[in-house]
C-alpha positions in Angstrom: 47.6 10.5 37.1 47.5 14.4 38.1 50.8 16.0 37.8 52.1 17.4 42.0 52.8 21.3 42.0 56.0 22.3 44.5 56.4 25.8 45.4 59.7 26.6 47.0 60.1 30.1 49.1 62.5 32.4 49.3 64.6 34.3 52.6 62.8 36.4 55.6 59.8 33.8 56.1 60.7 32.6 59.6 58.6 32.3 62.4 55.4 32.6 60.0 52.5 30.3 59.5 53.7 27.7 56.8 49.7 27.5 55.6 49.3 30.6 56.1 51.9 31.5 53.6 51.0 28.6 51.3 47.7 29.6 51.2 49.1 33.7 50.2 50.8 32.2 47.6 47.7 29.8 46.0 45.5 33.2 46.1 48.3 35.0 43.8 48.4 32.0 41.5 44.8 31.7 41.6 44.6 35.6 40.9 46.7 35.1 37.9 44.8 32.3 36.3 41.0 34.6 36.9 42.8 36.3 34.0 42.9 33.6 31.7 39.5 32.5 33.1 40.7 29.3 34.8 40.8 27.4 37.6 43.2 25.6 39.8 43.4 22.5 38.4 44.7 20.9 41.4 43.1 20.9 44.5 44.6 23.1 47.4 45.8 19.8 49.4 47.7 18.3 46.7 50.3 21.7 46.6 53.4 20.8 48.7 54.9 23.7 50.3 58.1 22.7 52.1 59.0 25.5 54.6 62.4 25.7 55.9 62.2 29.8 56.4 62.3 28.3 60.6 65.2 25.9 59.5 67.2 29.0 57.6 66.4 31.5 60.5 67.7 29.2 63.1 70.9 27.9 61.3 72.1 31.1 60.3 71.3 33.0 63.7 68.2 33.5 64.8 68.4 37.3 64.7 65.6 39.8 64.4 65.7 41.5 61.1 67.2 44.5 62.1 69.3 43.4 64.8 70.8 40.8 61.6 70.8 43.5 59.1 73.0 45.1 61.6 75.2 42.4 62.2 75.9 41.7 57.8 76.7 45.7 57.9 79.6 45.6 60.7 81.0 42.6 59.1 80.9 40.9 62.4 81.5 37.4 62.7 81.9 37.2 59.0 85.5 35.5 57.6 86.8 37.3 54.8 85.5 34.8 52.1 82.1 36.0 52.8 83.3 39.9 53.2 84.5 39.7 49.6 81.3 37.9 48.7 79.2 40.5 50.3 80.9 43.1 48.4 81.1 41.6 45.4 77.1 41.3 45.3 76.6 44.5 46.6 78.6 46.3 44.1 76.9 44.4 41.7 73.3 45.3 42.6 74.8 48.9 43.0 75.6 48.8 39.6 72.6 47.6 38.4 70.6 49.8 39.8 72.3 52.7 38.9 73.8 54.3 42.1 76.2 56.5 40.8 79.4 57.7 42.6 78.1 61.5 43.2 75.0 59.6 45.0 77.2 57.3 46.8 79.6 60.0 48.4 76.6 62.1 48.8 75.5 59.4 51.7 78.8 57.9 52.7 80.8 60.9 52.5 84.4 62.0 50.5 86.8 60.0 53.1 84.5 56.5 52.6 84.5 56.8 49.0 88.6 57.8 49.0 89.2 54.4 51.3 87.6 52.1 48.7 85.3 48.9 48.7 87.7 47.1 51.6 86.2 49.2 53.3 83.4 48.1 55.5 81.9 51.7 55.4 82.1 52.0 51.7 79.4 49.2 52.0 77.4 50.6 54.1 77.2 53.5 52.1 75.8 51.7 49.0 72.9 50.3 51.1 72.3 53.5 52.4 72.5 54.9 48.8 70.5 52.4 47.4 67.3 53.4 50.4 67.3 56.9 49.2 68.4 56.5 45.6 66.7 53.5 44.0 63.1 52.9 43.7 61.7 50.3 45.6 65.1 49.1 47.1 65.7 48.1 50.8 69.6 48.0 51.9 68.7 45.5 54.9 67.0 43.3 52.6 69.3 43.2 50.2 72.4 43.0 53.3 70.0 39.9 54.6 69.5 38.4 51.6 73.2 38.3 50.4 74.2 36.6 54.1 71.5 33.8 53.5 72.2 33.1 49.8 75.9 33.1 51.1 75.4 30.5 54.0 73.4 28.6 51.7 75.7 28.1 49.2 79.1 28.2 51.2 77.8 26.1 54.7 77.1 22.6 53.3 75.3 21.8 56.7 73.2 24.8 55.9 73.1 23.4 52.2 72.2 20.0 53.1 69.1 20.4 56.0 67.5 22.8 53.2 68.0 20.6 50.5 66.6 17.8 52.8 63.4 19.6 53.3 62.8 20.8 49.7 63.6 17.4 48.3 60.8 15.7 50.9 58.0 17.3 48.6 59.0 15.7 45.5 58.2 12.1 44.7 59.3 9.9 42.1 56.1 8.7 42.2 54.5 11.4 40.1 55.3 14.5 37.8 56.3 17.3 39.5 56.3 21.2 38.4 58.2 22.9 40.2 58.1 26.5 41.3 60.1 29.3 42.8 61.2 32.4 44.1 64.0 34.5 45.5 66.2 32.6 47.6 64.3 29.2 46.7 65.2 29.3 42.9 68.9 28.5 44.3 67.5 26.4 46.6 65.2 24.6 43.8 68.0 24.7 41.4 70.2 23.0 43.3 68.3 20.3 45.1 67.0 19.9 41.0 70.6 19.7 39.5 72.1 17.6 42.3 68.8 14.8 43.1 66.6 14.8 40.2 68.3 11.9 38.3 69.5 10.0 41.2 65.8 9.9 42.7 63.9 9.4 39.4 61.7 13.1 39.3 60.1 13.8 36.4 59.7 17.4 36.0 57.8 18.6 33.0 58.4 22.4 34.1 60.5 24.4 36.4 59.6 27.7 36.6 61.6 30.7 38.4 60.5 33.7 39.5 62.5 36.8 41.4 65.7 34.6 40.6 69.4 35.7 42.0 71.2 32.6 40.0 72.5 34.8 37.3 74.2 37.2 40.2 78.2 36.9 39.2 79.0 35.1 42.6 76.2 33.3 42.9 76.4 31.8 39.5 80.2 30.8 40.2 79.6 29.5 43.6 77.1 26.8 41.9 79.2 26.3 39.3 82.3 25.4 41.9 79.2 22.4 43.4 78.2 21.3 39.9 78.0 22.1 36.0 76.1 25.3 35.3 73.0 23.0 33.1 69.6 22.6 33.1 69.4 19.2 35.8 68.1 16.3 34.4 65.1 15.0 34.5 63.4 18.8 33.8 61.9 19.0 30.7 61.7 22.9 30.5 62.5 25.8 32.2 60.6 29.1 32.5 61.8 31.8 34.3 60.3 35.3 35.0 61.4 38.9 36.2 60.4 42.5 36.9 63.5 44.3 35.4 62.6 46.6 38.3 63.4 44.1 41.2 66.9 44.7 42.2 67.3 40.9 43.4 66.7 39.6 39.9 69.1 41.3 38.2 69.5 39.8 34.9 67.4 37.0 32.7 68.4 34.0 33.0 69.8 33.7 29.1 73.4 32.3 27.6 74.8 35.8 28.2 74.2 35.8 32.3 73.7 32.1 33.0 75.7 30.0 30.1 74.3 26.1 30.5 76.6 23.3 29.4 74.8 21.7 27.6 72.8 24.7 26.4 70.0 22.4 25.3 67.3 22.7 26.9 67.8 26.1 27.4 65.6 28.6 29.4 62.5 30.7 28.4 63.3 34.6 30.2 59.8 36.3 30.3 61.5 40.2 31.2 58.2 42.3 31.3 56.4 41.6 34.6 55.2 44.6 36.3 55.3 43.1 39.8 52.7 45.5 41.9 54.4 44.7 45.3 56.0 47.2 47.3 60.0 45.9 46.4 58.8 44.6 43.3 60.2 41.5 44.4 57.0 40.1 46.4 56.2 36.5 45.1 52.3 37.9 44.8 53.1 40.0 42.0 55.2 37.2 40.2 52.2 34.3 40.8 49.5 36.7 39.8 51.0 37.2 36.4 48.7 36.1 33.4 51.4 34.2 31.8 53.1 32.6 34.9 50.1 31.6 36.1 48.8 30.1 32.8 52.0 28.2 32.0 51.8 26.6 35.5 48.5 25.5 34.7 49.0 24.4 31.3 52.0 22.0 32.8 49.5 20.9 35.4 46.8 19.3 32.8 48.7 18.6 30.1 
């Protein structure tokens, strides 16, 4: 029996095509295995894409991007869980990617910098630092990104519709691998960890791409809903970064993402050169010769 391929998305695909986008990310994947010199081995029908990018945009607002962007950097309507959430992420991308303090006050300005990170403005001032400063980086995306991954893991009626429309593409029925990216490795991880054993998936590979899970708050806020393991039922896990993409900050290895039980533990490819613009695009994760190739080889073995 043919082994089913799931991909999972990530944040900021609302109110697009869901074919449309399932069909951008079979031409990366497909783009990736022409350097191998292989094919799909699956036909384009039998991919499930579940979309919930409408789902996420609606629950958690319905704002345009900037007008939302706008909203994450006032703070407003935000309790003060999520504030110190925010920051906590924030500070931690900022010092990832290197923003210094000189950089920082250059933007913000002495007064921001003398108040300290309770203040809202200090914030602001990293996303701003991180536009000029860093490479590739984009403070509303990374203000958006932050608010999702926060309502997804903190709002369990959130949680829960997302989970429901991940876990629809997976059936007991056959072997699933499973990919994803961004936002959707929570989202896979998660629906994974918490249904796999209980619905009886067999999942020869997982594979993650662009992942946020070893993120200090994220990685404690799934560890508060379950054990911090590789879930049951997934035979191994392969997971892939840019070292560049300021979303995937660290590999997913015992250091940044201790398992418990750390058998079996996950493969970290660290050298992708992903070619999109934030370096964070799932185009230039899928169209990697050894991503693509070890989704295929778990397709036909």
């Amino acid at each position: 029996m043919k082994r089913q391929l799931v991909f999972i998305h990530g944040r900021a695909q609302e109110q697009k095509d869901a074919g449309a986008l399932k069909s951008e990310w079979i031409d990366a994947f497909q783009e990736g295995l022409d350097k191998s010199n292989l094919q799909m081995p699956i036909e384009e029908h039998e991919v499930r894409f579940p979309f919930y990018g409408d789902r996420l945009y609606d629950l958690v607002s319905g704002k345009s991007v900037d007008e939302a962007a706008r909203t994450v950097l006032r703070g407003a309507n935000a309790d003060e869980e999520e504030k110190r959430f925010v920051r906590a992420v924030i500070q931690e991308i900022r010092i990832k990617a290197g923003v210094t303090d000189e950089q920082l006050t250059e933007v913000a300005g002495e007064e921001v910098i003398k108040r300290g990170p309770l203040n809202w403005e200090w914030l602001q001032g990293i996303l701003k630092a991180i536009d000029r400063f860093v490479p590739y980086g984009s403070g509303n995306s990374i203000a958006l990104f932050t608010h999702d991954v926060y309502q997804y893991l903190k709002n369990s009626a959130i949680r829960n519709a997302i989970d429901d429309d991940v876990a629809s593409a997976i059936s007991s029925a056959q072997e699933t691998i499973v990919v994803a990216h961004s936002l959707g490795t929570v989202v896979g991880y998660n629906v994974l960890r918490q249904r796999a054993h209980a619905n009886g998936w067999t999942i020869p590979l997982f594979v993650t791409v662009g992942s946020p899970l070893a993120i200090t708050e994220v990685r404690k806020t799934l560890k508060g809903l379950a054990t911090t393991r590789c879930p049951e039922g997934v035979s191994s896990w392969f997971n892939a970064l840019d070292e560049r993409d300021v979303v995937a900050l660290y590999p997913l290895d015992p250091t940044n993402f201790p398992l418990d039980p750390r058998i079996p533990a996950i493969e970290n490819k660290r050298d992708v050169r992903n070619k999109t613009n934030n370096r964070h695009g799932i185009a230039g994760y899928l169209n990697d010769k050894e991503v693509a190739k070890r989704i295929h080889d778990a397709l036909v073995a």
